[in-house]
N, C-alpha and C positions, 0 to 999 in steps of 0.2 A: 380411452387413449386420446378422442380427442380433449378435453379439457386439458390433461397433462402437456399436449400440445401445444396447445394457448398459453399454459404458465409457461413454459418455455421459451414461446415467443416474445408474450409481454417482458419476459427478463430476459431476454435478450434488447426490447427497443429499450428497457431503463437504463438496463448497462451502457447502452450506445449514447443515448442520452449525457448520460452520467460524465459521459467521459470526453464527449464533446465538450460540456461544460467548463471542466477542467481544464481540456485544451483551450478552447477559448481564454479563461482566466490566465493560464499559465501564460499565454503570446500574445496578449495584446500588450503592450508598455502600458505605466498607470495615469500617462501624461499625452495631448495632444498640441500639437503647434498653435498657437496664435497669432496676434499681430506680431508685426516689428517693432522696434523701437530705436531709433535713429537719436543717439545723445552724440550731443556737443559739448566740454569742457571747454570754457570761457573764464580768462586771466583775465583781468580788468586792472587799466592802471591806477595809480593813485589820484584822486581826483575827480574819475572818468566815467562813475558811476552813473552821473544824470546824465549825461552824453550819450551814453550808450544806450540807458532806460529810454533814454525820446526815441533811438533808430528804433530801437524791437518795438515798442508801442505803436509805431505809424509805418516806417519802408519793411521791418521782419513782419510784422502784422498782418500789412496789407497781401505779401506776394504770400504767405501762408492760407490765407483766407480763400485767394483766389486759387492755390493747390487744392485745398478743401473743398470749393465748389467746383472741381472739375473732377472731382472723387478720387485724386492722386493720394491724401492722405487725410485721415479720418479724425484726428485732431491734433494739438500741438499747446506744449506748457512751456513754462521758466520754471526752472527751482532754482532756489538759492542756497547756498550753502553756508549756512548763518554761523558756522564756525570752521572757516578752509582756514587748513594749515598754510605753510609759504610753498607748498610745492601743490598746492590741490586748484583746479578754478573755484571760481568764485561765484560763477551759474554753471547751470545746464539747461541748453536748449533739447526740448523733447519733440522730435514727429514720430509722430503711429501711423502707421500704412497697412493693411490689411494680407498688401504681398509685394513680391518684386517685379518692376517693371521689366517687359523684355527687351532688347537691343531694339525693337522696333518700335515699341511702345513708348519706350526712351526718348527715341529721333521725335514722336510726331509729340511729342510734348514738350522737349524742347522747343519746338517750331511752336508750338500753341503758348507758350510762354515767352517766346521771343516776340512775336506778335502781339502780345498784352501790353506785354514791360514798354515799348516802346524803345528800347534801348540798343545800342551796340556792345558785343563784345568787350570793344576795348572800354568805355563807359563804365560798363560794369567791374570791370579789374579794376578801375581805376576808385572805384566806391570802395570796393574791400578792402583796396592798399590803403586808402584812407584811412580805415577805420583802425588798421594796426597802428596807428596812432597811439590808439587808447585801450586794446582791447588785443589780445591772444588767443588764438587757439589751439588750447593745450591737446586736444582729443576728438575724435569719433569714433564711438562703438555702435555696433548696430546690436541687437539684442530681438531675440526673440522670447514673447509672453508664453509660459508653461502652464498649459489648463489641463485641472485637473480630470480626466475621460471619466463619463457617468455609469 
C-alpha cells in the first residue's frame, strides 16, 4: 500500500508540475518592453542641407552627448531617408532612453541642463525659431523596443 501511495503522490507532483508549466506558457506574453525611442521627422528646405548638417554635428551633438553623460538617454542616430516622398521628412532624429523620467526627475534635469547650456529660455526659443528657417518638424513618435522574452 505504501508504494502505491508513492505512485500516487509522485503523479500527483507531475501533474502539478505539468500544468504549472502550461500556465506559465499560456500567461506570460511572448514579448517584454525595452528601451524607448524618441523619433523626430525633419523637412529640410531646399538648399538647407549643409546648414542643418553643421547644427546636428556640433549644438544637436553636443547637448546629446551631454544627455548621454548624465545617463538621461543611452544613445542617439540620424537616418536619412535616401528616398522621401514630398509629404515624408527627409531625416529622423533617433534618442533611446531606457525609461521615462518622472515629473520630478524632469524638473531637476531641467535645472541640471539649464545650468550646462548656459542659456535663457528666451535664447533658446529664439535658436529653434531660427532654425525653421531651413528645417521642419513634421513629427515625434515615441516608440517602444519589443524583445523577444527567453
Amino acid at each position: 500500500m505504501t508504494t502505491k501511495l508513492i505512485k500516487v503522490w509522485l503523479f500527483s507532483l507531475l501533474t502539478f508540475v505539468a500544468v504549472q508549466n502550461a500556465y506559465a506558457d499560456n500567461h506570460e506574453p511572448p514579448f517584454i518592453g525595452g528601451h524607448y525611442w524618441e523619433v523626430t521627422g525633419i523637412k529640410l528646405a531646399d538648399g538647407a542641407g549643409l546648414k542643418y548638417a553643421k547644427w546636428l554635428a556640433t549644438e544637436w551633438r553636443k547637448n546629446l552627448e551631454f544627455a548621454k553623460k548624465q545617463g538621461w538617454i543611452e544613445s542617439y542616430h540620424i537616418l536619412s531617408n535616401t528616398h522621401p516622398r514630398s509629404d515624408e521628412p527627409d531625416l529622423y532624429l533617433v534618442r533611446i532612453f531606457s525609461q521615462q523620467a518622472s515629473v520630478e526627475e524632469g524638473e531637476n534635469r531641467r535645472k541640471t541642463y539649464m545650468a550646462w547650456a548656459k542659456k535663457s529660455m528666451e535664447q533658446m526659443q529664439s535658436e529653434s525659431g531660427n532654425r525653421a528657417e531651413y528645417r521642419t518638424v513634421m513629427s515625434t513618435v515615441q516608440l517602444q523596443e519589443m524583445l523577444f522574452r527567453k
